[in-house]
Structure formats: C-alpha cells, structure tokens
VEXMI-262125 format. One record per residue: residue number from 1; y, z, x of N, C-alpha, C in turn. Coordinates in Angstrom, 3 decimals. Layout:
<sites>
{site NUM,{Y,Z,X},{Y,Z,X},{Y,Z,X}}
...
</sites>
This chain:
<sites>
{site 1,{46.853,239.363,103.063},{45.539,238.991,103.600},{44.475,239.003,102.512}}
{site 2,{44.364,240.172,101.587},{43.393,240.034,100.821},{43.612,239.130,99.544}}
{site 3,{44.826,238.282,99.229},{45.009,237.690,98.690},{44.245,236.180,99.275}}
{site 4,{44.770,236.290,100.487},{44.271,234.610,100.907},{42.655,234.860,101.090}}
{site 5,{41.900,235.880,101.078},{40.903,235.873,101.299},{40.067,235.225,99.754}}
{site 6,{41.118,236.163,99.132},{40.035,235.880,97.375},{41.057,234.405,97.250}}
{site 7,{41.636,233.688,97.692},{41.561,232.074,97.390},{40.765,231.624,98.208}}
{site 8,{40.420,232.104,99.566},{38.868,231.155,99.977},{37.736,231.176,99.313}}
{site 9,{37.728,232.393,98.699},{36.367,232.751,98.239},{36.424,231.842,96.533}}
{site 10,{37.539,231.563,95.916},{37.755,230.477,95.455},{37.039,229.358,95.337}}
{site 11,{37.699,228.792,96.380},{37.382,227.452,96.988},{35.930,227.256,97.875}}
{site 12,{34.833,228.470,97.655},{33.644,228.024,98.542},{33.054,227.232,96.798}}
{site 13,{31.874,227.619,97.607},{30.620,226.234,96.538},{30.265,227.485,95.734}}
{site 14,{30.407,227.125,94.211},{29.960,227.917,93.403},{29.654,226.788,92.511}}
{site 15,{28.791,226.612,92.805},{28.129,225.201,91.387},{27.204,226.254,90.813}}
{site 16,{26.509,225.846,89.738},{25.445,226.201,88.957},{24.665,225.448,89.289}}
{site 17,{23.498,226.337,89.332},{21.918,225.502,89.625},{21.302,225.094,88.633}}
{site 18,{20.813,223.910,88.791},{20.173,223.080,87.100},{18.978,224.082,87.389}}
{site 19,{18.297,224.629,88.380},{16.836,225.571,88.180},{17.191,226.774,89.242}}
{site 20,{16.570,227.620,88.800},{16.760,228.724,89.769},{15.250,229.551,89.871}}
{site 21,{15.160,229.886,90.595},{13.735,230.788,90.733},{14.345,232.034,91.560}}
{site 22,{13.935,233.208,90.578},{14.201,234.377,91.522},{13.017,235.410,91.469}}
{site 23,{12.878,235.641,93.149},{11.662,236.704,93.130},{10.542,236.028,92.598}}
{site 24,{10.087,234.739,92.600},{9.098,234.030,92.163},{7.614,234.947,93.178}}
{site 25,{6.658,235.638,92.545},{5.471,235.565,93.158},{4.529,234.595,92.235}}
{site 26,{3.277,234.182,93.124},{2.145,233.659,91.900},{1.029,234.107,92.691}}
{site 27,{-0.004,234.493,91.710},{-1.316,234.991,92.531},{-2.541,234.513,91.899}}
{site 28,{-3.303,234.364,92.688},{-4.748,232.885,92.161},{-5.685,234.257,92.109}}
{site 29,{-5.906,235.073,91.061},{-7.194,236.217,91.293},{-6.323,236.931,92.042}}
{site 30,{-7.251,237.486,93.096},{-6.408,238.479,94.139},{-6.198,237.946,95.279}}
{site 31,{-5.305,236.490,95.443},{-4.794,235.927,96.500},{-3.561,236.141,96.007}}
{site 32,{-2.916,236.653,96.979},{-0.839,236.253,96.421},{-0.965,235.197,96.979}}
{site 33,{-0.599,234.146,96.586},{-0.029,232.690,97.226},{0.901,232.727,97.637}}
{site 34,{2.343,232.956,96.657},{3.436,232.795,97.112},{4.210,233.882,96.623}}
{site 35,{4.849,234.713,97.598},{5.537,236.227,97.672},{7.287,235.912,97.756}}
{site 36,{7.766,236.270,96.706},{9.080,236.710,96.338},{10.130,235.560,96.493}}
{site 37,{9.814,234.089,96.435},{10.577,232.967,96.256},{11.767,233.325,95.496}}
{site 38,{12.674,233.046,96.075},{14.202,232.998,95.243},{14.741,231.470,95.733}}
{site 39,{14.831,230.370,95.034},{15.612,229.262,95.605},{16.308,228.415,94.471}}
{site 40,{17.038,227.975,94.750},{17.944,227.418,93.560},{18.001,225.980,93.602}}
{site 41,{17.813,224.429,92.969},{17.778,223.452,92.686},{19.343,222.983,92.103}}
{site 42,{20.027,222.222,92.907},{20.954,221.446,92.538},{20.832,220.638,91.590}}
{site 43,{21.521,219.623,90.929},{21.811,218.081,89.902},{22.384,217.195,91.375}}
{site 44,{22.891,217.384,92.073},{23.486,216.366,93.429},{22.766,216.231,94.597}}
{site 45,{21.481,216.725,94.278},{20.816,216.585,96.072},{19.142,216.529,95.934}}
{site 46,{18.851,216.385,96.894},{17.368,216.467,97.140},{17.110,217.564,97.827}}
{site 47,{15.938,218.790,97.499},{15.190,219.620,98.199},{13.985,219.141,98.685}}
{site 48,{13.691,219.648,100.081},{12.678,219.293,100.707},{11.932,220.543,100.822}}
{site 49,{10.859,220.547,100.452},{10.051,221.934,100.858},{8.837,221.429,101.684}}
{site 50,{8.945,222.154,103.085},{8.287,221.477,104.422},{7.338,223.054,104.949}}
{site 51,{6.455,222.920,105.264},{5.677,224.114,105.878},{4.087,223.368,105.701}}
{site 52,{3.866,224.079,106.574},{1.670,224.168,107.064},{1.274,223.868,105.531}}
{site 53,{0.036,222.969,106.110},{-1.115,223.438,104.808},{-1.556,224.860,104.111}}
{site 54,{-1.201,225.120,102.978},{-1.676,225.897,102.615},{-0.575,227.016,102.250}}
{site 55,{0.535,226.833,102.680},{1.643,227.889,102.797},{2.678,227.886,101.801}}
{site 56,{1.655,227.619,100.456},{2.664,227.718,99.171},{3.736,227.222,98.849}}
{site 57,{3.771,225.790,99.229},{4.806,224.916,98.422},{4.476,224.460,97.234}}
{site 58,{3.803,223.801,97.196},{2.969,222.866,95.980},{2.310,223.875,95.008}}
{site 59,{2.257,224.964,95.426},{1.778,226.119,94.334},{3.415,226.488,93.777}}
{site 60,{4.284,226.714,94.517},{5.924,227.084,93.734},{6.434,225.483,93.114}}
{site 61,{6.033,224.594,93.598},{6.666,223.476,93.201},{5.741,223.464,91.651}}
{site 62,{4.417,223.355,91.545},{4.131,223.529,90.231},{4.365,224.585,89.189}}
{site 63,{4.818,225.713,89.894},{5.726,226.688,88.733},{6.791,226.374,87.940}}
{site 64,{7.562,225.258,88.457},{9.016,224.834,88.013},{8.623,224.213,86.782}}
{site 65,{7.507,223.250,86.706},{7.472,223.077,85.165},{6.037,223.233,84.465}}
{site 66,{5.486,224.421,84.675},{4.306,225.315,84.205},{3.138,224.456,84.317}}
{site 67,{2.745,223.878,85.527},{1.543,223.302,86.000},{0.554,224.296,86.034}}
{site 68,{1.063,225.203,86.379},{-0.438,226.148,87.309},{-0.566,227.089,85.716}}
{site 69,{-0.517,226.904,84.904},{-0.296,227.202,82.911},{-1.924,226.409,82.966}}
{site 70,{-2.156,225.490,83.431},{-3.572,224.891,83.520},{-4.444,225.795,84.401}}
{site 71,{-4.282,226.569,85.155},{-5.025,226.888,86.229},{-5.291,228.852,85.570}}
{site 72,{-6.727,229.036,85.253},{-6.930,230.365,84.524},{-7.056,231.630,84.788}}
{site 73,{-7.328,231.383,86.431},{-6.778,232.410,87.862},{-5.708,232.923,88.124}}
{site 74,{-4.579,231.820,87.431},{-3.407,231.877,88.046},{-2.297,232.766,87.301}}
{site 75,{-1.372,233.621,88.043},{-0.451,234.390,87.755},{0.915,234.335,87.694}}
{site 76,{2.360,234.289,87.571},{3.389,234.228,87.861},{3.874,234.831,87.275}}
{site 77,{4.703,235.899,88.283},{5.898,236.579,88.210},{7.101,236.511,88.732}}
{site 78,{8.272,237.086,87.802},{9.529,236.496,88.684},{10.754,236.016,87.526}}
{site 79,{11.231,234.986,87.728},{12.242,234.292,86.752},{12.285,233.445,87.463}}
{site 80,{11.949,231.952,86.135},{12.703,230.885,87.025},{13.403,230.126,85.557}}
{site 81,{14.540,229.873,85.586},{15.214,229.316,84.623},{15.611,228.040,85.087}}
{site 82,{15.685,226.998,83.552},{16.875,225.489,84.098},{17.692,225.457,82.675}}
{site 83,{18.933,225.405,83.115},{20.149,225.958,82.743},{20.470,227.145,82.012}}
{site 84,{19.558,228.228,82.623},{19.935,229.917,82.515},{19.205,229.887,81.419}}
{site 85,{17.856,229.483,81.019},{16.986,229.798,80.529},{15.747,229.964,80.819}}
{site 86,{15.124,230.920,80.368},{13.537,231.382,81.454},{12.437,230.311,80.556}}
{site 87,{12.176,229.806,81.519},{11.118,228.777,80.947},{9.367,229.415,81.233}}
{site 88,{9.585,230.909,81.278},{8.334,231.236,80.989},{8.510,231.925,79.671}}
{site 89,{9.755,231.688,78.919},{9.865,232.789,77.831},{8.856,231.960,76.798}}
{site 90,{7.956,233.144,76.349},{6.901,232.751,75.120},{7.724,231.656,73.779}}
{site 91,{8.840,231.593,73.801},{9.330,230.404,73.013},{9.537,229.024,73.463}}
{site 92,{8.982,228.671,74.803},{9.106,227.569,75.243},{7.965,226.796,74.846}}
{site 93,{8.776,225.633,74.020},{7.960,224.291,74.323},{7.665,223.918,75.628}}
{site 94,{6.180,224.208,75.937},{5.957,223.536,77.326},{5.942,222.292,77.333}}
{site 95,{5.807,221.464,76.219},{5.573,220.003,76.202},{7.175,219.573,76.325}}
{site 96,{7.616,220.117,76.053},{9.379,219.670,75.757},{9.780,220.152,76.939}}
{site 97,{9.410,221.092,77.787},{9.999,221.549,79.312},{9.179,220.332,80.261}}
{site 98,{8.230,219.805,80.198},{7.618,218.821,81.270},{8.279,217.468,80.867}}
{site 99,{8.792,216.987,79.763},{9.649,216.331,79.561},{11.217,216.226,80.095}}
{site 100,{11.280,217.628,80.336},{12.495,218.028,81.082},{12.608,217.697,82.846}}
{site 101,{11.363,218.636,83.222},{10.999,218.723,84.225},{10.060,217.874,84.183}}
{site 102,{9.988,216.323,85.184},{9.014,215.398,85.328},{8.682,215.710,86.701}}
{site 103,{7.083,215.183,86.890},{6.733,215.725,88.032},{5.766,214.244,88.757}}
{site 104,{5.587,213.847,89.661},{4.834,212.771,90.745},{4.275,213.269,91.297}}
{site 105,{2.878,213.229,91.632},{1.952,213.315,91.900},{1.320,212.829,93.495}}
{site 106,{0.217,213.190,94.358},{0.334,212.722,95.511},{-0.070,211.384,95.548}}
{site 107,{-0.799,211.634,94.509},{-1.510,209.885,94.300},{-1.328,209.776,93.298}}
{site 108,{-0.966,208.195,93.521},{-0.690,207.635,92.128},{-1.704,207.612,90.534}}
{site 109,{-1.303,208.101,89.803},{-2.248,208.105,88.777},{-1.350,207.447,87.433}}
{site 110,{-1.300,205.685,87.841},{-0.865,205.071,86.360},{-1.980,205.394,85.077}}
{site 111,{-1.582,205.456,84.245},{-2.720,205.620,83.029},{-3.226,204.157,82.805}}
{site 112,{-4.459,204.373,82.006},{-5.605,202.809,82.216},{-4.510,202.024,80.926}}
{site 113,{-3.503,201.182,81.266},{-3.175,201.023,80.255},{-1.725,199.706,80.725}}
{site 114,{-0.983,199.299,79.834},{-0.371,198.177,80.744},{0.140,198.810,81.133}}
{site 115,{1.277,198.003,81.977},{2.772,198.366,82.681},{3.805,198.868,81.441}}
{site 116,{3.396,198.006,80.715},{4.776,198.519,79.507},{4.509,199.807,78.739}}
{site 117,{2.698,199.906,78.604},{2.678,201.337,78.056},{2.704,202.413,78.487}}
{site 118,{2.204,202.255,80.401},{2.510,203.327,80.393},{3.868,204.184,80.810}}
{site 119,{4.816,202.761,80.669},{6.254,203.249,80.628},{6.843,204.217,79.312}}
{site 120,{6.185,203.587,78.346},{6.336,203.516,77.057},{5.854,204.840,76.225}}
{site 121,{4.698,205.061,77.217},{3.983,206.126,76.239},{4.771,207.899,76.109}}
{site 122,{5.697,207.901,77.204},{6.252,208.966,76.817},{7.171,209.132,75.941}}
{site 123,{8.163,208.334,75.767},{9.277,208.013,75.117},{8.688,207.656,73.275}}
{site 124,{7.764,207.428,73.487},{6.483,207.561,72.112},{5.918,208.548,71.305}}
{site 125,{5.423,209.402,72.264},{5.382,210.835,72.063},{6.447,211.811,71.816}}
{site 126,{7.309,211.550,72.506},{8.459,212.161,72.242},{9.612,211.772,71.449}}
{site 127,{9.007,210.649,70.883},{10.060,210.032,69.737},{11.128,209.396,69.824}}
{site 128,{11.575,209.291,70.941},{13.053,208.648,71.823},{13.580,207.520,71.305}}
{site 129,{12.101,207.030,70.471},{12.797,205.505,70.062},{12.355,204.967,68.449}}
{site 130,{13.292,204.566,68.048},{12.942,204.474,66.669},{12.494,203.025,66.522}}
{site 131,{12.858,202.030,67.257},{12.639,200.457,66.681},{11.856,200.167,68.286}}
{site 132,{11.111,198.929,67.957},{10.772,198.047,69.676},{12.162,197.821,70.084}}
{site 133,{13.121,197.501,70.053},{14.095,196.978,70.986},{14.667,198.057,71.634}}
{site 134,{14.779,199.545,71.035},{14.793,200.846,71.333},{14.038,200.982,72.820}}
{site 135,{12.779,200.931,72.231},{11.463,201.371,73.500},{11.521,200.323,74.219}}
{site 136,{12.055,198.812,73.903},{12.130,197.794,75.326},{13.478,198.188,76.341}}
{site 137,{14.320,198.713,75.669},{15.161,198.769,76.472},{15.358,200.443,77.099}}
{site 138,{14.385,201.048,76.643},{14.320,202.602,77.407},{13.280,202.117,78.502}}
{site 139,{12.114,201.250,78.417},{11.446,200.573,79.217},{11.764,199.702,80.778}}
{site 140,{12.912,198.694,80.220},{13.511,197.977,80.897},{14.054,198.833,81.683}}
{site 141,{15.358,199.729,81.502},{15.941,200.391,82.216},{15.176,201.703,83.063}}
{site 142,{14.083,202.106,82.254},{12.992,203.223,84.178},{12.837,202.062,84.624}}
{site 143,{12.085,200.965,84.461},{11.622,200.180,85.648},{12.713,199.802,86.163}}
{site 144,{14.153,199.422,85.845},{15.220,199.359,86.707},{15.378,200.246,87.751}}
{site 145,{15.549,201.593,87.203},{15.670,202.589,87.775},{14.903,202.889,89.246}}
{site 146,{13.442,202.881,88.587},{12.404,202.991,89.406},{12.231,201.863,90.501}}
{site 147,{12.875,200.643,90.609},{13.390,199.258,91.637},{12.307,198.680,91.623}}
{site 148,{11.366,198.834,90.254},{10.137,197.991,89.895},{10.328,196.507,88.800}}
{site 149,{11.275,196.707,88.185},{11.871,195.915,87.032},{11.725,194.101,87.524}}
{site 150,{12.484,193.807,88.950},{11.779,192.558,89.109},{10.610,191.778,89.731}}
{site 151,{10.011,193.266,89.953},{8.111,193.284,90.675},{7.194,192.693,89.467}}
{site 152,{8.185,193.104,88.094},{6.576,193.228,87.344},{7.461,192.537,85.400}}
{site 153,{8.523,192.202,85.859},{9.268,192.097,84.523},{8.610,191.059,83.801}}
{site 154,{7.521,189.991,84.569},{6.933,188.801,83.926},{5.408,189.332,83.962}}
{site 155,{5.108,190.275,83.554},{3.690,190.929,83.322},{3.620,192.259,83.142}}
{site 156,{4.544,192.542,82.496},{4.428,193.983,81.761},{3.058,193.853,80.808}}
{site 157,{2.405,193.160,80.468},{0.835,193.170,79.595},{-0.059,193.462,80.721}}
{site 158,{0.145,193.578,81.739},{-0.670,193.581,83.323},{-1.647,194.899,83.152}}
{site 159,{-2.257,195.666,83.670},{-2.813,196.795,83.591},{-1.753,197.420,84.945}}
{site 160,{-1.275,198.553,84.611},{-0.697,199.305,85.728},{-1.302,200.108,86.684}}
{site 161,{-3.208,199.838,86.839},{-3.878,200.188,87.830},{-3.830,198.976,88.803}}
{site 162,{-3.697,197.363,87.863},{-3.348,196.311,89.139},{-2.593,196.197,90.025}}
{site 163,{-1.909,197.161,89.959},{-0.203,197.051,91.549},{-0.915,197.781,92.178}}
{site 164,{-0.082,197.197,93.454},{-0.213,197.855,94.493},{-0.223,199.375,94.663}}
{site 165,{-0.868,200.246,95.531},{-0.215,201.556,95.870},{1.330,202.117,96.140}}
{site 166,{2.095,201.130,96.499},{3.266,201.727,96.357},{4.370,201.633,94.766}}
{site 167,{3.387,200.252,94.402},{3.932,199.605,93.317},{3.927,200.693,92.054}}
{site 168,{2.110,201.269,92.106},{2.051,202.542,91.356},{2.875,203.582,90.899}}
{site 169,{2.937,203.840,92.695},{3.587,205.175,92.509},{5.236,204.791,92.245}}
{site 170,{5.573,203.973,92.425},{6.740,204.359,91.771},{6.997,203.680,89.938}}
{site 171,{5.286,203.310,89.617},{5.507,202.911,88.458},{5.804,204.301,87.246}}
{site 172,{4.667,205.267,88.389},{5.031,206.600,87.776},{6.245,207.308,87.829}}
{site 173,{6.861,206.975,88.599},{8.306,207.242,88.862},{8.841,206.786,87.712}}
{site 174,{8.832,205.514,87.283},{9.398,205.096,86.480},{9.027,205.566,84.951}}
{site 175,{7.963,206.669,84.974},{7.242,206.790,83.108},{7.537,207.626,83.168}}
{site 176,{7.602,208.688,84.399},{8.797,210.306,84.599},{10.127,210.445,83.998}}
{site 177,{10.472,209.143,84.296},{12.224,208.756,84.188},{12.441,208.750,83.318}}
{site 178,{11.145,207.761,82.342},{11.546,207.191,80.604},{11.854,208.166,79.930}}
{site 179,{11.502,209.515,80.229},{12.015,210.634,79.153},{12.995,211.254,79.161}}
{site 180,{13.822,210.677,80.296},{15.198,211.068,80.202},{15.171,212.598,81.142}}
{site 181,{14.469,213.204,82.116},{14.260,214.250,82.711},{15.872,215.114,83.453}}
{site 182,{15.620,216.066,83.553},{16.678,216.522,84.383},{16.242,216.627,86.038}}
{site 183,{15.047,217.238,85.788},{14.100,217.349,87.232},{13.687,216.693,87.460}}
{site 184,{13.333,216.297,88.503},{12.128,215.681,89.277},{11.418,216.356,90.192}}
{site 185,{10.417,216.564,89.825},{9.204,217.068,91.044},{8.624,216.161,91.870}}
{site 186,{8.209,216.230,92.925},{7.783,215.319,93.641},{6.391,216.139,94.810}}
{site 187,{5.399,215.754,94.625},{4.719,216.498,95.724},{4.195,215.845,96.371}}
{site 188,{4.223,215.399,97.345},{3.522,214.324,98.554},{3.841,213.288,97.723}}
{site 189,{4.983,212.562,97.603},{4.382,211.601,96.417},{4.729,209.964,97.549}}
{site 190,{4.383,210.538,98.750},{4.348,209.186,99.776},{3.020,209.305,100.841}}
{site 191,{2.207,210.734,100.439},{1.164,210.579,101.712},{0.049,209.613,101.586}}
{site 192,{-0.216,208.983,100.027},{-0.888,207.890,100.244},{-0.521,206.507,99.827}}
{site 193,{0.455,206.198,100.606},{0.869,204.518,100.644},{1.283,204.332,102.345}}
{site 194,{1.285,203.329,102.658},{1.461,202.547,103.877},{3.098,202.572,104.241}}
{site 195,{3.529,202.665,105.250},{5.110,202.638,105.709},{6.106,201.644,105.210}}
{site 196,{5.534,200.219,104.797},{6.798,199.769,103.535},{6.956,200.509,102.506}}
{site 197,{5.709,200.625,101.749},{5.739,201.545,100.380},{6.478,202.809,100.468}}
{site 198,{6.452,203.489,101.351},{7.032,204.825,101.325},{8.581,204.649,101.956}}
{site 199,{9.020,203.433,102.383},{10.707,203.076,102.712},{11.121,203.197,101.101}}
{site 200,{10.439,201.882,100.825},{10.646,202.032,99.008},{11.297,202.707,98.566}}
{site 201,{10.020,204.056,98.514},{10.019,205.564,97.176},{11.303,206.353,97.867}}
{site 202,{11.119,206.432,99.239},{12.361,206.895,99.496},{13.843,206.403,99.415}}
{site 203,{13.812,204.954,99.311},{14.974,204.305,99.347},{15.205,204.618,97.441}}
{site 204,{14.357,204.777,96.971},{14.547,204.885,95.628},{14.964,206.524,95.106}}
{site 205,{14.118,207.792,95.854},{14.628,208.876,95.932},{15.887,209.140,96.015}}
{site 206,{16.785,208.162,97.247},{17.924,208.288,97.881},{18.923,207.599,96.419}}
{site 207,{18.528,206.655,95.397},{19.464,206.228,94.412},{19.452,207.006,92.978}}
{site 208,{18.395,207.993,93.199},{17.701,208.879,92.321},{18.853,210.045,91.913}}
{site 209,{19.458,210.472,93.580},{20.016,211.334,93.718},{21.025,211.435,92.952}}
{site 210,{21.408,212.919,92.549},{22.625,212.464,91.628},{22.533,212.606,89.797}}
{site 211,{21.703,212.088,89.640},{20.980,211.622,88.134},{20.464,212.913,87.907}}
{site 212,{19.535,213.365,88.360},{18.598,214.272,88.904},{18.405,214.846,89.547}}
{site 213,{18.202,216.625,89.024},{18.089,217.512,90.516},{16.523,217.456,90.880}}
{site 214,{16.368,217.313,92.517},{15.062,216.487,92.851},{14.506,217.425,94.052}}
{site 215,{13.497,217.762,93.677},{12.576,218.548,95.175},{11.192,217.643,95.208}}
{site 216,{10.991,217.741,96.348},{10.063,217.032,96.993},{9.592,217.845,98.279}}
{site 217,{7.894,217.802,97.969},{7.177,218.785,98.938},{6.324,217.296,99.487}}
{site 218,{6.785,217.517,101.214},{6.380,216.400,102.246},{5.793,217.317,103.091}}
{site 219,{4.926,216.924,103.923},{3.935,217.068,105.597},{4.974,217.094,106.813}}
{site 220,{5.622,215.301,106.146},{6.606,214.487,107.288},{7.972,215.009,107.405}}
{site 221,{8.319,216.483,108.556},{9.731,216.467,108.821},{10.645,215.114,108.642}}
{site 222,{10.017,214.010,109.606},{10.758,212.901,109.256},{11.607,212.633,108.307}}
{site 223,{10.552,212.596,106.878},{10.797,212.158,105.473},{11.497,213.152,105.330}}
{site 224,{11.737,214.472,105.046},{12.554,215.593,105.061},{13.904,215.308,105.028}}
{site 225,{13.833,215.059,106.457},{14.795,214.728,107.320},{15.964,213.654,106.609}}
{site 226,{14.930,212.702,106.157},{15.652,211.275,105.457},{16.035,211.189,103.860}}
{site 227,{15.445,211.677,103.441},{15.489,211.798,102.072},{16.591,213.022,101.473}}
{site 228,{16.498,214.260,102.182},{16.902,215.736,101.614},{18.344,215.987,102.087}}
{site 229,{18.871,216.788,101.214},{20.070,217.547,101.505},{20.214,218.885,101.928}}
{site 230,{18.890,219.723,100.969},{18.346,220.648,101.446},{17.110,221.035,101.788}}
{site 231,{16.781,221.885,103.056},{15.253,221.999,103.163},{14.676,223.368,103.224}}
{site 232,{13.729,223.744,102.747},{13.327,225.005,102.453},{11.811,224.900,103.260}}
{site 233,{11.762,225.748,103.819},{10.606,226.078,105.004},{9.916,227.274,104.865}}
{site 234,{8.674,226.900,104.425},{7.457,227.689,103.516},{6.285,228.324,104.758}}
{site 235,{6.021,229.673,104.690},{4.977,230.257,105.784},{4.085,231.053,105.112}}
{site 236,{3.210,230.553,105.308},{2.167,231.763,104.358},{2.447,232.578,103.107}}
{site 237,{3.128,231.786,102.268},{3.655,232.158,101.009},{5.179,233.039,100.892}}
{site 238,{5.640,232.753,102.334},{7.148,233.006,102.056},{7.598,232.240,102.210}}
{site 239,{8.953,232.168,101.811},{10.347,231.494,102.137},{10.722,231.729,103.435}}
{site 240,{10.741,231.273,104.773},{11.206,232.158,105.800},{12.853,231.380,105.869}}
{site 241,{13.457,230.106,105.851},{14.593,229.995,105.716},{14.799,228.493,104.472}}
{site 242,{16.149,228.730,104.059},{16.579,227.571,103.110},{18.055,227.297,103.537}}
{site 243,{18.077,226.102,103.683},{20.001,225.371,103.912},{19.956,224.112,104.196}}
{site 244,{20.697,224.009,104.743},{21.190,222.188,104.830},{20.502,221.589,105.304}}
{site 245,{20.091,220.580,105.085},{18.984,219.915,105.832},{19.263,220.105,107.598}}
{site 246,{20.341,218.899,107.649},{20.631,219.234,108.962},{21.064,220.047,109.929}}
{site 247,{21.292,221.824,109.239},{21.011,222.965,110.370},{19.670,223.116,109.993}}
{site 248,{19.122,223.131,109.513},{17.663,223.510,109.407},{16.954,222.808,110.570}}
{site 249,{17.242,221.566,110.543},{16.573,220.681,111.996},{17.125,220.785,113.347}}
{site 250,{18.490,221.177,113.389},{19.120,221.174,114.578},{19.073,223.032,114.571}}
{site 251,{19.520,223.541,114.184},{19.566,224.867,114.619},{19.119,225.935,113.471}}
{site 252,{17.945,225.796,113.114},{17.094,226.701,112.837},{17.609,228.433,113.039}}
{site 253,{17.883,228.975,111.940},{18.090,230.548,112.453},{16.344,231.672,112.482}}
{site 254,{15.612,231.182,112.282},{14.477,231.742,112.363},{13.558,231.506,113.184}}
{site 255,{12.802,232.051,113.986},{11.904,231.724,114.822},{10.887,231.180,114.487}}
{site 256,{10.380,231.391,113.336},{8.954,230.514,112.794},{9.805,229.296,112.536}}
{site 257,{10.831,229.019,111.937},{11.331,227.399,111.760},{11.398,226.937,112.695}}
{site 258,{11.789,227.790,113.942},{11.911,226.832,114.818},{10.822,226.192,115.883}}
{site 259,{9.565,227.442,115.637},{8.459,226.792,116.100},{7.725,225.872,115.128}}
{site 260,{7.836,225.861,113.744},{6.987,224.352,113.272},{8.194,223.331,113.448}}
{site 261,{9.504,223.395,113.331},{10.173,221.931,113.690},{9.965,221.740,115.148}}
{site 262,{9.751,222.563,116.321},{9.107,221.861,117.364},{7.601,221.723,117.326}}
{site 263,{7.391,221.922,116.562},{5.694,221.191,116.523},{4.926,222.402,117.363}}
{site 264,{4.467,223.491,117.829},{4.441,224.851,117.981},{3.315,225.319,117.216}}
{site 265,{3.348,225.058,115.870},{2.146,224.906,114.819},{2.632,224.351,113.863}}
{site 266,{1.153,224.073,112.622},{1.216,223.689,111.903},{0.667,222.685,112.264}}
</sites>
C-alpha cells in the first residue's frame, strides 16, 4: 500500500512555477493592502485574479514586476521569485526584470510615436537587434503575435495613438511581446474597449497561452470565466481561495467566494 501510494504521489502535478509569491504582504503607509499572498504562476495557463474594488489585486499584480518600486508609501514583504529567484534581491536589474515580466495596462497607453516604433522601441533599448532587418522582423512577428500584423502592416509610419481602442491595446500587447517576456501582466486590460475589441484581446489571450505564464486582473467573472485556467479570489487584501477556474465557479469551497460569484456583493 505505501508503495502504490508514493507512485500516486508521483504521478500528481508537480510542475515548477515560472513565479511564485510567498507570504506576499504590501503596505501603502499604515494601510496593509494585501496580507500574506502565497500564489504561484504557471508557463501553460492563464490566472485570473477576480474580487471587489479595492481588495488588492492590482496592488499584488504590480508586485510581480516591481511597479509599486514607483510608489514612495509603498512596502513589500514576503518572497516572490521567477525561476527561484527573488526579484526583490538588491541585485536585480529592475529594467531587465520588466523586460521579463511585461505588463498591460487598463487603458491603452501607445507611446506618441508610430506603429513600428512603438513596437520597436523596446527591443532598442534592450539591444535585441543588431541590423533593421533584425528589428523588422522582431517587429513583424509581435504584431503577428498580437493578431494586429494585417490591421496595420501597410502603415506602420501611422501614429499608434490613430487605432482604434481595441486596436491600441493590443498594439501594446504587441511592444510587451517584442522583448521576448516570460510574463505577462494584464490588469483590466479590456475594461475600456467595446465588446468586439475585448472578443479580440481575449481571443488573443487564449493564443497567448502557453508562450507565456499570464495573469490577468478582471471586474468580469465572465471574462474570468473565458479566458483563465486558474482563478484566484481576492477580499480585502486576502487570498480567500485559488484553483481551477471551473471549481472556483461551480463549487466554490469558501463562503465569501461563493457569495461574490453569486453576486451577494461586490
């Protein structure tokens, strides 16, 4: 018996997490925001982090690649590593970890500049390319990626504030990509475009998958719902549960999950 037991235990899921956060707190002055986060980020799936306004997602989602490092209030304690390294250790290139970790924004913010540069401009900075045919074809391929490539392939000189709102945001999708990222952050990065645009980003999230380990902090259970593999459900700066998307929606083991997925609050 205890033999066949240690071959199941074998055969469960023991992957490595491309990010891990353990015991994550962060505190703005003397607000704790977010109290004792432990959650781990796949390379094969999408995380959804779903909870109320205000209930410390988008404050842990900007810890993963030292956003709130801008913010002079702000505190973090804890460990959060991507690939078993602490990316708060005082030897980190932060510029070389946000390169790692790319992040989208709720609104689109292309830089004042064309389509091609501001594909271009990271892969520039970061040196990625030694010749133009280099940077056209690290270019060519995010906007592939990003399912912008035959929106805009005959006006890359265009200004990339002229597209559309959905066109934007996934142009930024696509200048995230150019650096070759492991992460993707995502925070609302559909609450301001219209219901084609956001089929899009998600239909594009969904080809994303895989490439990239990907969290995304949404409002819309829906989108959750459609996009994620896993969902993590945020309450006043805790974690109250994390798992599969679909027990999380169908059978909830916590009582606060199960009153914001019936709509209850929030």
């Amino acid at each position: 018996m205890l033999k066949m037991a240690t071959e199941f235990e074998n055969m469960t899921d023991v992957r490595t997490a491309k990010m891990s956060a353990k015991d994550v707190h962060v505190f703005y002055g003397d607000t704790h925001a977010v109290k004792g986060i432990s959650l781990d980020l796949h390379q094969d799936e999408v995380t959804a982090l779903i909870g109320p306004s205000g209930c410390g997602k988008s404050t842990f989602l900007r810890c993963l690649n030292r956003m709130n490092d801008t913010v002079t209030t702000c505190r973090v304690e804890g460990t959060i590593t991507l690939d078993g390294e602490n990316i708060y250790d005082p030897k980190i290139d932060v510029v070389q970890l946000r390169a790692r970790v790319g992040m989208v924004f709720q609104k689109p913010n292309p830089f004042p500049k064309s389509i091609y540069d501001n594909v271009a401009y990271g892969p520039r900075i970061h040196g990625l390319a030694q010749h133009r045919t280099d940077l056209d074809e690290i270019v060519t391929t995010a906007l592939e990626k990003a399912g912008l490539w035959n929106e805009v392939k005959d006006r890359l000189d265009s200004p990339g504030t002229a597209l559309s709102g959905g066109q934007q945001q996934r142009l930024c999708i696509a200048r995230a990509i150019a650096v070759n990222p492991e992460v993707i952050l995502m925070d609302e990065p559909c609450s301001a475009l219209d219901p084609i645009a956001t089929a899009k980003v998600e239909a594009l999230i969904d080809e994303l998958k895989g490439r990239y380990a990907i969290a995304i902090v949404t409002h819309s259970m829906q989108q959750a719902a459609r996009v994620s593999q896993k969902t993590a459900f945020f309450h006043l700066g805790d974690l109250v549960e994390h798992g599969d998307t679909t027990e999380i929606f169908t059978a909830p083991k916590e009582e606060r999950t199960r009153d914001y997925i019936t709509g209850r609050f929030g």
